[in-house]
ZAVEX-554190 format. One line per field, with one value per residue: x, y, z of N, C-alpha, C, O in turn; residue in three letters. Coordinates in steps of 0.02 Angstrom, whole numbers. Layout:
REM ZAVEX-554190
npx <- [X:...]
npy <- [Y:...]
npz <- [Z:...]
capx <- [X:...]
capy <- [Y:...]
capz <- [Z:...]
cpx <- [X:...]
cpy <- [Y:...]
cpz <- [Z:...]
opx <- [X:...]
opy <- [Y:...]
opz <- [Z:...]
res <- [ALA:...]
END
This chain:
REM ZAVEX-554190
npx <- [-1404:-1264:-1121:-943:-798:-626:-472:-449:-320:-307:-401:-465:-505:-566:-669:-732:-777:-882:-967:-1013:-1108:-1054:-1056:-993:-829:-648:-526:-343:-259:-156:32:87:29:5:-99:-69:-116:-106:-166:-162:-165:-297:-375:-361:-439:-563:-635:-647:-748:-921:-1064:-1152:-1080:-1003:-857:-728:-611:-473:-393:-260:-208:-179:-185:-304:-331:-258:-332:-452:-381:-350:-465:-538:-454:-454:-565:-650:-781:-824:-746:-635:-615:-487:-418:-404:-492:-551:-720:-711:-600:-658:-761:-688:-698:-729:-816:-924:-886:-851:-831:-719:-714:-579:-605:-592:-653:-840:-888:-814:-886:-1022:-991:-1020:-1153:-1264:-1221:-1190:-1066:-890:-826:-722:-570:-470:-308:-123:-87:-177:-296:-327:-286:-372:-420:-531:-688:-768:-919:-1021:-1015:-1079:-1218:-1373:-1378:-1430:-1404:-1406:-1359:-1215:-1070:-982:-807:-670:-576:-670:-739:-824:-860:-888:-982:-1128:-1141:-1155:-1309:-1413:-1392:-1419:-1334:-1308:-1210:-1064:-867:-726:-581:-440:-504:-529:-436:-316:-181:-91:-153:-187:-360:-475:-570:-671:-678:-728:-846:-914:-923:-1007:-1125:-1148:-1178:-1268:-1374:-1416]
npy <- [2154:2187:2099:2095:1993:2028:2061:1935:1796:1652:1496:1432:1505:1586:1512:1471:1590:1622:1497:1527:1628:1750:1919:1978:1951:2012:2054:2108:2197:2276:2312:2340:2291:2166:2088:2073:1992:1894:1929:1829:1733:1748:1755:1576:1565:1626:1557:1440:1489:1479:1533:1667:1741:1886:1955:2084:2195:2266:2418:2539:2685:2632:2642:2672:2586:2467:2439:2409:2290:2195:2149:2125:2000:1906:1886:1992:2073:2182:2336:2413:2572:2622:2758:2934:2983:3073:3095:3093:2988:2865:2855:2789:2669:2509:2412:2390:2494:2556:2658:2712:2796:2898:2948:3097:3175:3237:3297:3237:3147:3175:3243:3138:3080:2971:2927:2768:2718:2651:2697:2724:2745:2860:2798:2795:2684:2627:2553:2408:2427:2417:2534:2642:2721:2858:2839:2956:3039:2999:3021:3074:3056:2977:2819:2720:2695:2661:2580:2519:2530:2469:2425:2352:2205:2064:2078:2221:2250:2267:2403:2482:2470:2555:2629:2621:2546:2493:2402:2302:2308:2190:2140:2150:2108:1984:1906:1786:1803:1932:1923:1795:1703:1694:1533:1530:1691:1750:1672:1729:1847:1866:1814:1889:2027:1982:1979:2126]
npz <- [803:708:662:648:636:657:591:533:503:481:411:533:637:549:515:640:697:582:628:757:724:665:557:469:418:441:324:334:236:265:269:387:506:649:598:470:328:174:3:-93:46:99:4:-35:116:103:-3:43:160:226:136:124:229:246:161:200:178:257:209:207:154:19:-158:-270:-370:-329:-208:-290:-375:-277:-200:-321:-351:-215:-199:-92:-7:29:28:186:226:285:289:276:125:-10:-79:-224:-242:-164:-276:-351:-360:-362:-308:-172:-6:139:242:369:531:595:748:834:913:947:847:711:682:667:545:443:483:449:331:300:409:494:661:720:867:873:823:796:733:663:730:816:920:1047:1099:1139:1080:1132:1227:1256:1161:1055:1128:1089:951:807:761:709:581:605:627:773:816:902:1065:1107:1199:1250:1374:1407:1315:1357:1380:1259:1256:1243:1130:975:888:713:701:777:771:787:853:920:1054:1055:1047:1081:1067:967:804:819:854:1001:1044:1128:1176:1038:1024:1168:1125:1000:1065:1162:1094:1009:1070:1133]
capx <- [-1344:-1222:-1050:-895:-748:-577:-399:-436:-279:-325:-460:-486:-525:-630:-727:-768:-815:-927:-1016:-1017:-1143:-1012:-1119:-946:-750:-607:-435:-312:-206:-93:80:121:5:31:-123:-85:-131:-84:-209:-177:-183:-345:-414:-375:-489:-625:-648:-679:-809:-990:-1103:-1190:-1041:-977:-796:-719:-552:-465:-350:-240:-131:-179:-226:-391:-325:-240:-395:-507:-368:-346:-539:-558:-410:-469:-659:-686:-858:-837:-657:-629:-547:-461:-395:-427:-499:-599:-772:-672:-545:-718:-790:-660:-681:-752:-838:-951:-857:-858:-788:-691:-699:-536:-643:-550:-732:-913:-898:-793:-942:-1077:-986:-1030:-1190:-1318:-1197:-1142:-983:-867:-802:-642:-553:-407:-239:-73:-64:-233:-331:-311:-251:-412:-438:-601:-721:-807:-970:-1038:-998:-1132:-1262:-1425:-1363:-1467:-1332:-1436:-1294:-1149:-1033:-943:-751:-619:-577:-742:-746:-873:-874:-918:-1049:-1187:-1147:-1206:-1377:-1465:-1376:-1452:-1288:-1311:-1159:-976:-822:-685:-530:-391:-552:-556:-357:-264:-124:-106:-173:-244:-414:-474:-629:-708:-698:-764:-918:-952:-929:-1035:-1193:-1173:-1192:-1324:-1436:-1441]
capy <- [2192:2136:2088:2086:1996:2074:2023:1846:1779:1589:1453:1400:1569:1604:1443:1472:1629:1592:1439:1579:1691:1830:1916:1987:1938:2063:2036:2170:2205:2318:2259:2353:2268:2120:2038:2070:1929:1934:1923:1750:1677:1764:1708:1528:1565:1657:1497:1381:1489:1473:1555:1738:1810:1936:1991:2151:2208:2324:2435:2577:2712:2598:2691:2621:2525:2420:2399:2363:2208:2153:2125:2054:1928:1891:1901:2025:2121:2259:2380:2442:2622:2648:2831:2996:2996:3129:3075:3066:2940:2842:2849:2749:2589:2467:2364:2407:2511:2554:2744:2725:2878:2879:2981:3143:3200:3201:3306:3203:3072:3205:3275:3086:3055:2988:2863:2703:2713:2619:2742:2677:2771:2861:2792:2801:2641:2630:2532:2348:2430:2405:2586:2667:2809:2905:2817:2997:3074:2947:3046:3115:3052:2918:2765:2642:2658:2655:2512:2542:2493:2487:2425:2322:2165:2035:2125:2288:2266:2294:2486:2490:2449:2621:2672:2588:2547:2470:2341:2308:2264:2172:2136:2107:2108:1929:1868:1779:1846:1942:1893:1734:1732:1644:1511:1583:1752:1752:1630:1761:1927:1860:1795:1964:2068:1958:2015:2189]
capz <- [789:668:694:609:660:594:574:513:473:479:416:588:653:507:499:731:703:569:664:807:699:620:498:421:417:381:327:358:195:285:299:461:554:660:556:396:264:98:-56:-90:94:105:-58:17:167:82:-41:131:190:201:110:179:277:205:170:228:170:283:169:233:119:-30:-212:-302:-419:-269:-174:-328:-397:-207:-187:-341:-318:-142:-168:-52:-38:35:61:229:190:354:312:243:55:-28:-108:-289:-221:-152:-320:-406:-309:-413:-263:-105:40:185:265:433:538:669:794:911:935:896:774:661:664:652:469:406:495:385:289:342:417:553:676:761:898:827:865:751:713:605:754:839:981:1091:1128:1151:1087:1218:1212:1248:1081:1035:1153:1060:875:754:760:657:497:633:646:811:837:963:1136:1109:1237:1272:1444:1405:1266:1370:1393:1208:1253:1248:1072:940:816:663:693:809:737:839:840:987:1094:1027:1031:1121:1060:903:746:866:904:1053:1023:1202:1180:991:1056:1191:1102:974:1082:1189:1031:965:1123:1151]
cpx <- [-1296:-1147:-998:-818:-677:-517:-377:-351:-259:-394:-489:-512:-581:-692:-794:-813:-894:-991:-1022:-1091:-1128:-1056:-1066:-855:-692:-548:-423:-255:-167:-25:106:74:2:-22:-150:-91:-126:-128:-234:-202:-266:-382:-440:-401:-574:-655:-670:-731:-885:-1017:-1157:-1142:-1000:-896:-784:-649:-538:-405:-319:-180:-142:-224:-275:-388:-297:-290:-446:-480:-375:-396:-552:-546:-448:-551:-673:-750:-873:-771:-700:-593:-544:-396:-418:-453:-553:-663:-759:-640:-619:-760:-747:-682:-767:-815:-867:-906:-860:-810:-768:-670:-647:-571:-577:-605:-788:-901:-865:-845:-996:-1060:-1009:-1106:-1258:-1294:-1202:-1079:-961:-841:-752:-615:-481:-340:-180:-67:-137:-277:-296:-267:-291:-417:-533:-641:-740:-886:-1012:-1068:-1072:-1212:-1308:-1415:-1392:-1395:-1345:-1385:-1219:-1125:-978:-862:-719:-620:-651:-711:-802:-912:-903:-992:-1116:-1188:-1147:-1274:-1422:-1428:-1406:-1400:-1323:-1255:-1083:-949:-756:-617:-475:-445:-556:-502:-343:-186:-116:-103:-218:-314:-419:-557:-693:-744:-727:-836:-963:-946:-993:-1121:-1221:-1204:-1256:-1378:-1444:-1480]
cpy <- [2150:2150:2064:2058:1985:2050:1956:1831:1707:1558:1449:1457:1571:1579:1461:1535:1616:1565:1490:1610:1749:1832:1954:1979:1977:2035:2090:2166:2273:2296:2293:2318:2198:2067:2047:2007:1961:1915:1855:1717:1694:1743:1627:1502:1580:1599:1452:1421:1477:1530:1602:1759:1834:1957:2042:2149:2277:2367:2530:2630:2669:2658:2629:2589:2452:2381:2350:2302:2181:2123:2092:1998:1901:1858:1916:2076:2170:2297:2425:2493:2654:2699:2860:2988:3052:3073:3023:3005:2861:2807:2797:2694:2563:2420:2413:2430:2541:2615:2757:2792:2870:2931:3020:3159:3186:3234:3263:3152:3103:3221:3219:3053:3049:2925:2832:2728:2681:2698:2694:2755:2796:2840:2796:2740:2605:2561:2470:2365:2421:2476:2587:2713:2819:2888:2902:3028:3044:2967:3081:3108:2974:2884:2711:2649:2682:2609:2528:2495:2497:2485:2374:2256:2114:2064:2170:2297:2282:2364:2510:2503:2506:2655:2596:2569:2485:2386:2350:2273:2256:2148:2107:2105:2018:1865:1834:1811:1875:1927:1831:1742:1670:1641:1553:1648:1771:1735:1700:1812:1945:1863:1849:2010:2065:1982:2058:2202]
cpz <- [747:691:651:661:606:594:579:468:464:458:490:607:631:530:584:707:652:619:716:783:667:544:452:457:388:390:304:291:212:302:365:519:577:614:510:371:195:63:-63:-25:119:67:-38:53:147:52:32:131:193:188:166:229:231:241:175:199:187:242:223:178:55:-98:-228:-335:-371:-265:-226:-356:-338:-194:-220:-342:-261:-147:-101:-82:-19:60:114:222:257:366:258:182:57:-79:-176:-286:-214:-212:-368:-402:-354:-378:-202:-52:92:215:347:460:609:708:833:921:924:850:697:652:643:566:436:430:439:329:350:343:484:600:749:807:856:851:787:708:660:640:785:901:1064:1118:1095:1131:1130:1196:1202:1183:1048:1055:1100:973:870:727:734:620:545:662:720:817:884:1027:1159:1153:1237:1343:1448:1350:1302:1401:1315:1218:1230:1163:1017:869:771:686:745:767:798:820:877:1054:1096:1014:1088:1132:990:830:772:871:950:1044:1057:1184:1103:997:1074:1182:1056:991:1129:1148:1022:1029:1161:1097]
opx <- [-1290:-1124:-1009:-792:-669:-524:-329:-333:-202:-444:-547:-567:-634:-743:-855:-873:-949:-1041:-1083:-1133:-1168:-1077:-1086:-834:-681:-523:-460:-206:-152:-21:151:92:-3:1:-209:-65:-134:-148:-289:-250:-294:-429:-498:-407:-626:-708:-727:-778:-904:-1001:-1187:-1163:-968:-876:-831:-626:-561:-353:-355:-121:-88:-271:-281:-435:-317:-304:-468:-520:-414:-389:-574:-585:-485:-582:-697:-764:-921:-749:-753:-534:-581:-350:-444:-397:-588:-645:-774:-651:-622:-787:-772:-686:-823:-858:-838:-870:-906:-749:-794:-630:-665:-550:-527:-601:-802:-902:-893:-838:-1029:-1105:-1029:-1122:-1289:-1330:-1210:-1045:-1003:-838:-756:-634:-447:-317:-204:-44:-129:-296:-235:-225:-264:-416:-571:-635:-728:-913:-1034:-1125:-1111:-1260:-1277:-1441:-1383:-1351:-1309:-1352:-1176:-1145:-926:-863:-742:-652:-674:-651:-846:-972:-949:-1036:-1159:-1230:-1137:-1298:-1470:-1448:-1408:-1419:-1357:-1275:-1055:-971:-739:-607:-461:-417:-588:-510:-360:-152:-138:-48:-274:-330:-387:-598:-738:-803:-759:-881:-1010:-961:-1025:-1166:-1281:-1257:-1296:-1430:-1470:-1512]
opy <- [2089:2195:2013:2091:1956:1989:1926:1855:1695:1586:1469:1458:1564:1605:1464:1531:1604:1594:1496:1615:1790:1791:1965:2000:1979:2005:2124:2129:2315:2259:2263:2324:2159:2013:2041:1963:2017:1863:1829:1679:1654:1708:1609:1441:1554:1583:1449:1395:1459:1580:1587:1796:1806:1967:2075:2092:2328:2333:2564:2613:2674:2697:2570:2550:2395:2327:2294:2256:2133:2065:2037:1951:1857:1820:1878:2102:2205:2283:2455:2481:2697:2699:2835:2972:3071:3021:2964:2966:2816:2752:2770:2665:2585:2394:2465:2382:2577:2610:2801:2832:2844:2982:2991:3151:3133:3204:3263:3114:3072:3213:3239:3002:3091:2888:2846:2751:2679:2751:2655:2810:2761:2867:2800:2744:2555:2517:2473:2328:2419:2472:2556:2762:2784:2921:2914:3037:3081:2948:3119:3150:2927:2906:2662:2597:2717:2591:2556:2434:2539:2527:2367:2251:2146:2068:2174:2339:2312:2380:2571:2550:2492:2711:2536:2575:2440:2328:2405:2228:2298:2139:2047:2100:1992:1809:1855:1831:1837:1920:1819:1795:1618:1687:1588:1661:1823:1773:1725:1847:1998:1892:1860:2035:2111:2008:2050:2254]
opz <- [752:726:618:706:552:600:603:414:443:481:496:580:661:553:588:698:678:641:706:828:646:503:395:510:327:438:268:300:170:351:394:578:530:594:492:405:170:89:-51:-28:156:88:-27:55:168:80:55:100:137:221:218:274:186:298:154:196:162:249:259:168:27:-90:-210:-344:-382:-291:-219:-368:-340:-174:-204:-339:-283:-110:-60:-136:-36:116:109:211:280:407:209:160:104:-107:-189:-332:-256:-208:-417:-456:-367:-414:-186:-39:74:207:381:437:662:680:855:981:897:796:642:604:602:524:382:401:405:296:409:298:530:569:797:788:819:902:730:651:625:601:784:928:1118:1180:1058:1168:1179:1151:1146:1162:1018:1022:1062:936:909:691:731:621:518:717:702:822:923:1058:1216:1144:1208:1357:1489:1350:1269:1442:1311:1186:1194:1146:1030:810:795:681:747:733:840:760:869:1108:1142:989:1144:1179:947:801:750:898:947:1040:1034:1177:1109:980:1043:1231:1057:959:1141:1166:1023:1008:1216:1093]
res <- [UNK:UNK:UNK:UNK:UNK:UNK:UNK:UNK:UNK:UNK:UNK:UNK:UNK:UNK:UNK:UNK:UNK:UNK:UNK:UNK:UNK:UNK:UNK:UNK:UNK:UNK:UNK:UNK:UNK:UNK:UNK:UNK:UNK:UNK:UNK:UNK:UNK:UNK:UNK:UNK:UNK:UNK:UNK:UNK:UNK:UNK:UNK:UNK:UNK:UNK:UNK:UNK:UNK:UNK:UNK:UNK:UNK:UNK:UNK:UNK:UNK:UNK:UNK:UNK:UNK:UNK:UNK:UNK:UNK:UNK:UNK:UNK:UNK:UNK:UNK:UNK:UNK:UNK:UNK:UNK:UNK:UNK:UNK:UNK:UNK:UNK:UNK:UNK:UNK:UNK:UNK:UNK:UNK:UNK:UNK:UNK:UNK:UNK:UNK:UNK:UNK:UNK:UNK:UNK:UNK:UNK:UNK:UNK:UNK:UNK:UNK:UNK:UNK:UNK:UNK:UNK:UNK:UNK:UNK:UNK:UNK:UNK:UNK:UNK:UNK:UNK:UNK:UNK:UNK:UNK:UNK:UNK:UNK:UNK:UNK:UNK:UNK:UNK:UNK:UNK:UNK:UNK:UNK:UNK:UNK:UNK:UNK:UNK:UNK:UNK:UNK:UNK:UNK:UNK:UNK:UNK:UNK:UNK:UNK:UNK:UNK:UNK:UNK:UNK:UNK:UNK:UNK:UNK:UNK:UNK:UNK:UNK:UNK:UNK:UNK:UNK:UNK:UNK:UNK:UNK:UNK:UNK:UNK:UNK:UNK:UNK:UNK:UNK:UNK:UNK:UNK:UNK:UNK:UNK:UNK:UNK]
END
């Protein structure tokens, strides 16, 4: 299972998770959120890393010309588009992306099944709040190209086991406090993941 861990807003962070096994790293270019990073301090980080994890850039409310200078400044490799666009909007983007679905049901996951996409629990604040989908929703649907988000734990990952996702992404599952991560709980979110 692959694993993304998300509102890097430090080397040090980065670098653990990394050495952890993270098979992707996102930084949050939203400024309402407690771990936003800006272009440059991300750029910064991205340059340190090693080689084969992949960047994520979580974007929110941003037009396409945004996302596509932000990524390239940054070298990110793939935009996180964590709200609404239409296909067109989709099509501009210059770089690899990625189609966050804020989940109220199954059906909002069934209209996209078939792509890749993350599916985050919906909350107002455009995620990092540790809420939950309804694993349910998840019942009797092909979850190989689904990245699951939200409310994720080291604790709970083994009530995954029987769905077959593609990938988790994490977030305050993984803090100490926000924007923080904590060495621990990165380690063992990571090595849970890695064996279901």
């Amino acid at each position: 299972m692959k694993v993304k861990i998300c509102g890097i807003t430090n080397l040090e962070d980065g670098l653990v998770a990394c050495e952890a096994g993270a098979d992707a790293l996102g930084f949050v270019f939203y400024n309402k959120s407690p771990r936003c990073i800006t272009p440059q301090d991300a750029q910064i980080i991205i340059d340190k890393l090693p080689p084969f994890v992949k960047t994520v850039g979580l974007f929110v409310n941003e037009t396409t010309d945004a996302i596509n200078e932000i990524c390239r400044f940054s070298k990110i490799d793939i935009a996180q588009i964590h709200f609404d666009v239409s296909d067109d909007f989709l099509s501009q983007l210059t770089i690899p992306y990625i189609r966050v679905i804020r989940a109220t049901s199954k059906e909002d996951i069934l209209r996209y099944i078939g792509n890749y996409i993350l599916v985050d629990a919906f909350v107002e604040s455009y995620g990092g709040e540790g809420k939950r989908v309804a694993l349910e929703w998840f019942d009797d649907i092909d979850c190989s190209k689904i990245i699951l988000a939200g409310g994720l734990r080291s604790e709970n990952l083994s009530e995954l086991k029987n769905y077959n996702f593609y990938g988790v992404d994490v977030s305050s599952g993984v803090e100490r406090v926000k924007g923080k991560k904590d060495k621990i709980k990165i380690k063992e979110f990571i090595e849970n993941a890695k064996s279901l």
